[in-house]
C-alpha positions in Angstrom: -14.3 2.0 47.8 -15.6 0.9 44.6 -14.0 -0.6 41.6 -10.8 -2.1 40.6 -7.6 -1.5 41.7 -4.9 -1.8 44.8 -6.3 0.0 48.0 -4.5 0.6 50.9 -5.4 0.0 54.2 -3.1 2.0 57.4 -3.9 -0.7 60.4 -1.9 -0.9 63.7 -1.3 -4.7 65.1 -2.3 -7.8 63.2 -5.1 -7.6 60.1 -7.6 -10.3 60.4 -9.4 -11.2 57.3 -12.4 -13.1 57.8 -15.6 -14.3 56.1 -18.6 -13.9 57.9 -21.5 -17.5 56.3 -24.9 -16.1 55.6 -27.2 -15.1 58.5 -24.2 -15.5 60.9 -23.8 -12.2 63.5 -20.7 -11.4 64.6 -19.9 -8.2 67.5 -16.6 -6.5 66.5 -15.6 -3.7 68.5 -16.5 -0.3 66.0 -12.8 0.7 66.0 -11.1 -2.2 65.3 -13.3 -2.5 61.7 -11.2 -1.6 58.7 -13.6 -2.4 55.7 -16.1 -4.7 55.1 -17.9 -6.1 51.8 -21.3 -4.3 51.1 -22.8 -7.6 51.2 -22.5 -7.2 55.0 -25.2 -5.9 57.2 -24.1 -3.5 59.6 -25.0 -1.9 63.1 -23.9 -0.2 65.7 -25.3 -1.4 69.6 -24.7 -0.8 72.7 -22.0 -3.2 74.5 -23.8 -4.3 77.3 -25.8 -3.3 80.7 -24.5 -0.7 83.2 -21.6 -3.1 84.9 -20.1 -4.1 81.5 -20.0 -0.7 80.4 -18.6 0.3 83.7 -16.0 -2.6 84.2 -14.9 -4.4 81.1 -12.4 -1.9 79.8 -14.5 -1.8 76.2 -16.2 1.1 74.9 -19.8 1.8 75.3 -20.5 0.4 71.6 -19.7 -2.5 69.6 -20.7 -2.9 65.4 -22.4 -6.3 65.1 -21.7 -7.3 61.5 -24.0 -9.9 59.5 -22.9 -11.8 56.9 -22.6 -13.3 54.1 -19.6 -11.1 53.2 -15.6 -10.2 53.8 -14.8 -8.3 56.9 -11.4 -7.2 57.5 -10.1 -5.9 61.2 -7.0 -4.5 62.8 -6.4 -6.1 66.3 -5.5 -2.4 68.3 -6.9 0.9 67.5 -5.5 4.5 68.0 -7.2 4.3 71.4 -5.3 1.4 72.4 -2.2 2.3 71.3 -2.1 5.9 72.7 -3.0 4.2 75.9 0.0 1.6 75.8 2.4 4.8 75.1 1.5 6.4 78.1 1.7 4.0 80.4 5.6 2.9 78.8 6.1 6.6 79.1 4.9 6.5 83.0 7.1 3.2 83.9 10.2 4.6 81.8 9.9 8.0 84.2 9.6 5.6 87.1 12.7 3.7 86.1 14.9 6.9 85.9 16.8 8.0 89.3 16.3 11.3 90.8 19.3 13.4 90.8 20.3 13.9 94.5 20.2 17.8 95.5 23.4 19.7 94.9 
């Protein structure tokens, strides 16, 4: 967005507003990014070699931002939280009793 004015943001978990010093790189993964300053250079790369993709739980693909400029981020995406309702849901189903056969 461009201009003056309130904008809104929709986030899930905690919004971290940072400020990324000249020429510094920082590796954000690309859903967590809400908006950043156009100053910002921006890139998308993948996350790491074939274990890291296979075994750290992260997507294939992280944004590496470079500064100077404002970067905001959300600290759980849609992924994230979908997963953490299913597995309540599972435990919650777990939790409940079977009825005993009449």
């Amino acid at each position: 967005a461009t201009g003056s004015g309130d904008l809104f943001l929709h986030a899930l978990g905690t919004i971290n507003d940072w400020w990324i010093p000249p020429n510094q790189i920082v590796r954000v993964s690309t859903n967590n990014i809400l908006a950043f300053d156009a100053s910002v250079g921006y890139d998308v790369q993948l996350s790491g070699g074939l274990l890291t993709l296979m075994f750290s739980g992260e997507g294939f693909f992280l944004s590496q931002l470079e500064g100077p400029g404002r970067v905001i981020t959300q600290s759980l995406d849609h992924d994230a939280l979908k997963h953490l309702y299913k597995k309540r849901s599972r435990r919650k189903q777990q939790d409940i009793p079977s009825m005993p056969p009449s």
